[in-house]
C-alpha positions as CSV (number, residue, x, y, z in Angstrom):
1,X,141.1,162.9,46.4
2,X,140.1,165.5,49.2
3,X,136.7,166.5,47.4
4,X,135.8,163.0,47.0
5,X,135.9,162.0,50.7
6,X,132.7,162.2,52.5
7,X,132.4,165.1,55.6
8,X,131.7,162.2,57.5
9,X,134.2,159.8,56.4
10,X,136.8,162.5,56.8
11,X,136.1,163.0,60.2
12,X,136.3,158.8,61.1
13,X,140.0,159.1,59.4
14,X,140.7,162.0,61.4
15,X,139.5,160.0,64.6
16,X,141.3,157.2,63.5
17,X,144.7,158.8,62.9
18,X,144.2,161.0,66.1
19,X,143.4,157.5,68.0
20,X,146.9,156.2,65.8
21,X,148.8,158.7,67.0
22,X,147.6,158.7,70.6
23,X,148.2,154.9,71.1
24,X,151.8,155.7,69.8
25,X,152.4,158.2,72.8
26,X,150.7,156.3,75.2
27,X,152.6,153.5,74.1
28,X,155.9,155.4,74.7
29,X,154.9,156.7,78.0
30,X,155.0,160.7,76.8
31,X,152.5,163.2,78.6
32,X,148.9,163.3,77.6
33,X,149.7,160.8,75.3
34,X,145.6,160.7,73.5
35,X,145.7,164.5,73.0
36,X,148.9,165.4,72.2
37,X,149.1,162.3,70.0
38,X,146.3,162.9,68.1
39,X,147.1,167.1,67.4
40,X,150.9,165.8,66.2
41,X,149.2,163.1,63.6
42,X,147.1,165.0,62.0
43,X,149.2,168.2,62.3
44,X,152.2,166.1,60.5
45,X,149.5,164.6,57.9
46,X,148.3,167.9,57.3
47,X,150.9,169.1,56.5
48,X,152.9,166.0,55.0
49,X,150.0,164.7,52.6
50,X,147.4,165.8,50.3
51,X,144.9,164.5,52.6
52,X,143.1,167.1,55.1
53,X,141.8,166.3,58.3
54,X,138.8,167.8,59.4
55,X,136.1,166.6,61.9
56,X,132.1,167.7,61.4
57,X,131.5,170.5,63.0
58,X,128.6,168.5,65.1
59,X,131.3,166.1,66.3
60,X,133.2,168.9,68.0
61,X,129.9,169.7,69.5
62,X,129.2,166.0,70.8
63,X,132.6,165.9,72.6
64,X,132.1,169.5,74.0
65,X,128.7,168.0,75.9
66,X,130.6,165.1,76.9
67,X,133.7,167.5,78.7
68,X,131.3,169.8,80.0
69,X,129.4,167.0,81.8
70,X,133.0,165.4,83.1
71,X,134.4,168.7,84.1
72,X,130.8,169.0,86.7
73,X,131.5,165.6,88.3
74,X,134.0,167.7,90.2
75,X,132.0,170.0,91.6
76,X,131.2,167.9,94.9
77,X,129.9,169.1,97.9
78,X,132.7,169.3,99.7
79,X,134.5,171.1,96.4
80,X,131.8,173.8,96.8
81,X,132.1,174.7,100.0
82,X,135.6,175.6,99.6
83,X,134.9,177.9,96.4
84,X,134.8,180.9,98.1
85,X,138.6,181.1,98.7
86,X,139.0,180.8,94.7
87,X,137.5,184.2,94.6
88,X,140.8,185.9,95.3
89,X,142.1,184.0,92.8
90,X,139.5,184.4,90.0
91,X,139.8,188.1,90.2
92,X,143.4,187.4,89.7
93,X,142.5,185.3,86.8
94,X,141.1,188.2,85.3
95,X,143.6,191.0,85.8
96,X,146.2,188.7,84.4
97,X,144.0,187.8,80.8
98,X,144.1,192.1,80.8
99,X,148.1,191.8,81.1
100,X,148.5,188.6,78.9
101,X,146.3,190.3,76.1
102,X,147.6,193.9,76.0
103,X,151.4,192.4,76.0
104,X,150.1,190.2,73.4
105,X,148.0,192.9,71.3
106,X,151.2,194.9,71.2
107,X,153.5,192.0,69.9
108,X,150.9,190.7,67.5
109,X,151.0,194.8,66.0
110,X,154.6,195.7,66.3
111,X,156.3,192.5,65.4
112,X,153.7,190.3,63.2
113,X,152.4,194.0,61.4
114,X,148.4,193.0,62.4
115,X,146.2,195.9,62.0
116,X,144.5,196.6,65.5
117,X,141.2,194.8,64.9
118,X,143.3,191.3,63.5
119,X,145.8,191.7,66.7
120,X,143.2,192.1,69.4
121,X,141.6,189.3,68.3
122,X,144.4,186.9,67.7
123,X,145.5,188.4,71.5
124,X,142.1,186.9,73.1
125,X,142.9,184.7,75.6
126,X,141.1,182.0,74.5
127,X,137.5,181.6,73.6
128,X,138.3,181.1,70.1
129,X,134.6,180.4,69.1
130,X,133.2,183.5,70.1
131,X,136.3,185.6,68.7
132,X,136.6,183.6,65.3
133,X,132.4,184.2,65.6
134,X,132.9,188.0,65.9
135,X,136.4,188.8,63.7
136,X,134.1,187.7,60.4
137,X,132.1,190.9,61.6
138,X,134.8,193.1,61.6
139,X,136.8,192.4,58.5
140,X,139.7,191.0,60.1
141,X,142.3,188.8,58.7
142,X,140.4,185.5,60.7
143,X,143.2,182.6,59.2
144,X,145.8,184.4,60.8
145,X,143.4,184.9,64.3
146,X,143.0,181.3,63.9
147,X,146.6,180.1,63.4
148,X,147.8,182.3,66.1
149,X,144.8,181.0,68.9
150,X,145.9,177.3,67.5
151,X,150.0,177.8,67.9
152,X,149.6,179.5,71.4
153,X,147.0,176.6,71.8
154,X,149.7,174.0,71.2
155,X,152.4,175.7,73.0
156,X,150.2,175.5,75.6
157,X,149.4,172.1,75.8
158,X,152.9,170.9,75.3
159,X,154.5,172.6,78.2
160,X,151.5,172.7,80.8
161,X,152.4,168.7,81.6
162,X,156.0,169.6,81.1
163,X,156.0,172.6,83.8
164,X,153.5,170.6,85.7
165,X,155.5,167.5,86.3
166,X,158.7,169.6,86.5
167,X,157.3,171.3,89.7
168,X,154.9,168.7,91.3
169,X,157.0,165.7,91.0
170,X,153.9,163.9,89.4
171,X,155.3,161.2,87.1
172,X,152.8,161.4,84.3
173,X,154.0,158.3,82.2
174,X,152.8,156.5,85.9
175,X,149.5,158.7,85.6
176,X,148.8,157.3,82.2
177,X,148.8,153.7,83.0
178,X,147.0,154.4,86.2
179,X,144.2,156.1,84.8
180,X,143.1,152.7,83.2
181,X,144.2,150.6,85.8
182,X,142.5,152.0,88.6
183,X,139.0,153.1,86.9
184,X,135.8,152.9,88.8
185,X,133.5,150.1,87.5
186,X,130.7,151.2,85.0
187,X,127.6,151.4,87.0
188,X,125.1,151.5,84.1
189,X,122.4,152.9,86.6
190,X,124.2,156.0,87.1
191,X,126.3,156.3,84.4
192,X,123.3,156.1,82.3
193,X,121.3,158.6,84.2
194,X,124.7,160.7,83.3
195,X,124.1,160.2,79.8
196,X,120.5,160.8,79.2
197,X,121.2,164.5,80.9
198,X,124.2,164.8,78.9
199,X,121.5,164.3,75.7
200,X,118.9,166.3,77.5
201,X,121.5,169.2,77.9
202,X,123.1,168.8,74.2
203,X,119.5,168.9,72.8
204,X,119.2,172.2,74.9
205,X,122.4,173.5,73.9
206,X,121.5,173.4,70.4
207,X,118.6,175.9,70.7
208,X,120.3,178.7,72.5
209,X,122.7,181.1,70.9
210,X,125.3,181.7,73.8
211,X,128.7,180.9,72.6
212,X,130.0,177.6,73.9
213,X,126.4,176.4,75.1
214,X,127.7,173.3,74.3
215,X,130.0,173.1,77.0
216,X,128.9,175.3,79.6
217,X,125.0,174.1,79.9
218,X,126.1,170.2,80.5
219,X,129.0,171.5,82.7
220,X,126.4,173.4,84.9
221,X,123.8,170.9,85.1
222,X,126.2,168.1,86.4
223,X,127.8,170.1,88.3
224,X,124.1,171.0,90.3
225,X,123.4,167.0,90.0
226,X,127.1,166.7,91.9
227,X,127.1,168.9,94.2
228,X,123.6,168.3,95.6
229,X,124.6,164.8,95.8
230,X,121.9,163.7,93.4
231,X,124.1,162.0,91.3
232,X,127.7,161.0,91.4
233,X,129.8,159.3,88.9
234,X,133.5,159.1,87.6
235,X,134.7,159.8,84.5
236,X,135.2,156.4,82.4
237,X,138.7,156.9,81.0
238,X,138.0,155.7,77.6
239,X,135.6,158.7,77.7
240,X,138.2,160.6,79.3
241,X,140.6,159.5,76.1
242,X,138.3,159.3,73.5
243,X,137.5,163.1,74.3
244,X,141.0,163.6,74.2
245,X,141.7,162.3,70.9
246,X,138.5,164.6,69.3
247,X,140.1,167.9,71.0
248,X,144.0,166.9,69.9
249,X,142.8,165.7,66.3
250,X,141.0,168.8,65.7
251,X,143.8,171.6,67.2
252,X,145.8,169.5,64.8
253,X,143.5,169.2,62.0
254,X,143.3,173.5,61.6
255,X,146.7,173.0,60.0
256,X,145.5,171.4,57.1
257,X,144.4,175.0,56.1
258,X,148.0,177.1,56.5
259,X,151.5,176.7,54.5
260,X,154.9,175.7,56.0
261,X,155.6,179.6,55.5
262,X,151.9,181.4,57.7
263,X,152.8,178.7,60.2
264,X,156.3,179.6,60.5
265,X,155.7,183.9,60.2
266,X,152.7,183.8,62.5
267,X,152.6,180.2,64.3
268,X,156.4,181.3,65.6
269,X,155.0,184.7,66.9
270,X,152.3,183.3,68.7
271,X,154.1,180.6,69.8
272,X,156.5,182.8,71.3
273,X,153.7,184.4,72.8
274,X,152.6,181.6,74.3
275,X,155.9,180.3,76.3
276,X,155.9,184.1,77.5
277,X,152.1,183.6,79.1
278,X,152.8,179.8,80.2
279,X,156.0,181.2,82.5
280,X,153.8,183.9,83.6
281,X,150.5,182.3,84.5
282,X,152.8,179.6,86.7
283,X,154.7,182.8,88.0
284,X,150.9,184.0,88.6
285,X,150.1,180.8,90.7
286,X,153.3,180.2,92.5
287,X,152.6,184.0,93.6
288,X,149.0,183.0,94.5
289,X,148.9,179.4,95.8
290,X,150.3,180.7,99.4
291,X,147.2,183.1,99.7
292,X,144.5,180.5,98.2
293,X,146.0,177.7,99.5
294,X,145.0,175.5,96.2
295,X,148.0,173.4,94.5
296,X,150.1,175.6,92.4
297,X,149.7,173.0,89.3
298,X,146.1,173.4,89.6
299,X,146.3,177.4,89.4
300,X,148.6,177.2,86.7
301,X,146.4,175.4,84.6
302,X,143.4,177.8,85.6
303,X,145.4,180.9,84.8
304,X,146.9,179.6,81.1
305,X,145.4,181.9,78.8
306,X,143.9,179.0,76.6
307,X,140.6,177.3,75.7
308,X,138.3,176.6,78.4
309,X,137.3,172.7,76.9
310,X,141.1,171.9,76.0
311,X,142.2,172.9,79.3
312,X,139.7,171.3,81.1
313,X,140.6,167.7,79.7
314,X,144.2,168.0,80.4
315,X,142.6,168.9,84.3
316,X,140.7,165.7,83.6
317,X,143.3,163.6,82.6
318,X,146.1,165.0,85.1
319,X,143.5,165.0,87.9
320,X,144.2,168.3,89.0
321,X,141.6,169.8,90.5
322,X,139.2,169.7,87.4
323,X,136.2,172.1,89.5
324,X,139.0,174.6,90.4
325,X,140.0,174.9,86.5
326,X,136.9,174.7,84.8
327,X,135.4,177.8,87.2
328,X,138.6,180.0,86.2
329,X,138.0,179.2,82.5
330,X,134.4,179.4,82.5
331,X,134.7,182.9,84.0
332,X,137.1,183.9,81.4
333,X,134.7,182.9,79.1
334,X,132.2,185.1,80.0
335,X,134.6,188.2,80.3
336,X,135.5,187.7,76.6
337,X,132.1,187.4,75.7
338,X,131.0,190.6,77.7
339,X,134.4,192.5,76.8
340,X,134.9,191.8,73.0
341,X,132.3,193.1,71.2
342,X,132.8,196.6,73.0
343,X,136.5,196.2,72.3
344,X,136.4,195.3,69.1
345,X,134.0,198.1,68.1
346,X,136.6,200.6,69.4
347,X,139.2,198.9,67.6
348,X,137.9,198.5,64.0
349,X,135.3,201.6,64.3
350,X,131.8,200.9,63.4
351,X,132.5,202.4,59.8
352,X,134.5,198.9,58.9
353,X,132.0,196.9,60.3
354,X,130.7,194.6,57.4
């Protein structure tokens, strides 16, 4: 049945059960009911049918050019001229990834057995193109770097709007229906200008060689267009939940490759791992938050050791402080980029090197 599907008929009924599942939670008033929704139906699919969702590698693409250019809406002016108290906080950011990924390193050796190349890569925080990218290199076990980033990815995403509402007060079943009900007008002057730079910058994207171009050239170049005040635009919130429902559906999609038993040796593990660095990035921004004087949700979600474009859209959705979360990821980014490929050489030792 699965070889007979078409890639790209696979991917529209892996949109169309993500879109299923989301209506169902947003329906029933849970939190981020279009991401959550979609990662649950086609996690339970996945793993409760012969059929395998997958979406086209190009599709992920298109929807990482569409969160990058949301994310730079919120760099306004007035967002940019408080930046410079983040920088406490982004050095912060980066001396807790160094504790989240040497506590996690040593779990992911002593208790799941990983040799030392597998467990610093499945210990990354986040940035799971570059390190799936570089652990085919370095003849690590990737399915289980991959299974470990995707548990810890979903642990993640559950309890961030759990924690989140447990220590603002926000009602997020409120927050859903408002999104729709109070959305700014399509202007199709602006919002179009939007668009053709989000094209401009995916046609860019594909020509240079940086991990996660994708994301980070759109997210740069709206957020020069919004905080020069050339342009300005809101996020439409079907964007805002159709983007959600591509990210859910294809976290839960990467189960479709893993048995009950991996998922339940390593997803537990790193799942495990994952409420550990959840209680202690919010520990991290409760500590913090005084000294910044930014929201302690918002620093939460900047200091969860997860992917930069996942996190971003549940900043999106929740409205939390979008800018202030996508500069903490987008650093983090960059120090995986910069600090893997030494690490990992150290690690596996050139001689294993493929």
């Amino acid at each position: 049945m699965n070889a007979a599907i078409s890639p790209a008929l696979r991917g529209l009924m892996t949109l169309a059960i993500g879109a299923a599942g989301g209506s169902l939670f947003f329906f029933l008033n849970l939190p981020l009911p279009w991401m959550l929704g979609a990662m649950f139906a086609n996690a339970l699919l996945a793993q409760a049918t012969p059929f395998q969702p997958k979406l086209p590698a190009a599709w992920r693409g298109y929807a990482m050019v569409a969160i990058g250019t949301m994310l730079g809406t919120g760099f306004t002016h007035d967002v940019v001229v408080r930046a410079q108290s983040w920088i406490p906080s982004l050095i912060a950011m980066a001396l807790l990834s160094l504790v989240f990924c040497l506590g996690a390193y040593w779990v992911f050796r002593r208790v799941a057995g990983m040799d030392r190349a597998t467990a610093l890569f499945a210990a990354m925080p986040g940035g799971l193109s570059v390190v799936t990218m570089l652990a085919e290199e370095y003849g690590t076990q990737v399915g289980r770097i991959v299974l470990c980033h995707t548990a810890r990815l979903v642990v993640l995403l559950i309890s961030a709007p759990l924690l989140i509402q447990l220590i603002s007060g926000i009602d997020l079943a409120d927050a859903n229906q408002a999104s729709f009900a109070e959305a700014e007008p399509l202007d199709p002057l602006r919002h179009g200008a939007m668009a053709l730079v989000a094209v401009a910058c995916w046609w860019l994207g594909q020509r240079v060689s940086f991990p996660s171009a994708l994301l980070l050239i759109p997210l740069f170049a709206s957020a020069a267009l919004h905080m020069t005040g050339v342009l300005t635009v809101h996020v439409p919130p079907l964007l805002s939940a159709a983007a959600q429902i591509v990210i859910g559906g294809s976290v839960g999609a990467r189960f479709a490759s893993y048995t009950l038993r991996q998922i339940a040796r390593d997803g537990s593990i790193a799942g495990a791992v994952g409420i550990v660095l959840a209680l202690g990035s919010l520990a991290g921004a409760y500590a913090l938050a005084p000294l910044i004087g930014a929201p302690v949700e918002a620093l939460f979600l900047a200091y969860l050791p997860g992917g930069a474009p996942e996190l971003g859209v549940v900043a999106l959705a929740l409205a939390i402080d979008p800018a202030l979360v996508a500069a903490h990821h987008v650093l983090r980014v960059f120090l995986i980029v910069a600090a893997l490929p030494l690490l990992a050489a150290r690690s596996a030792g050139t001689g294993r090197r493929r």
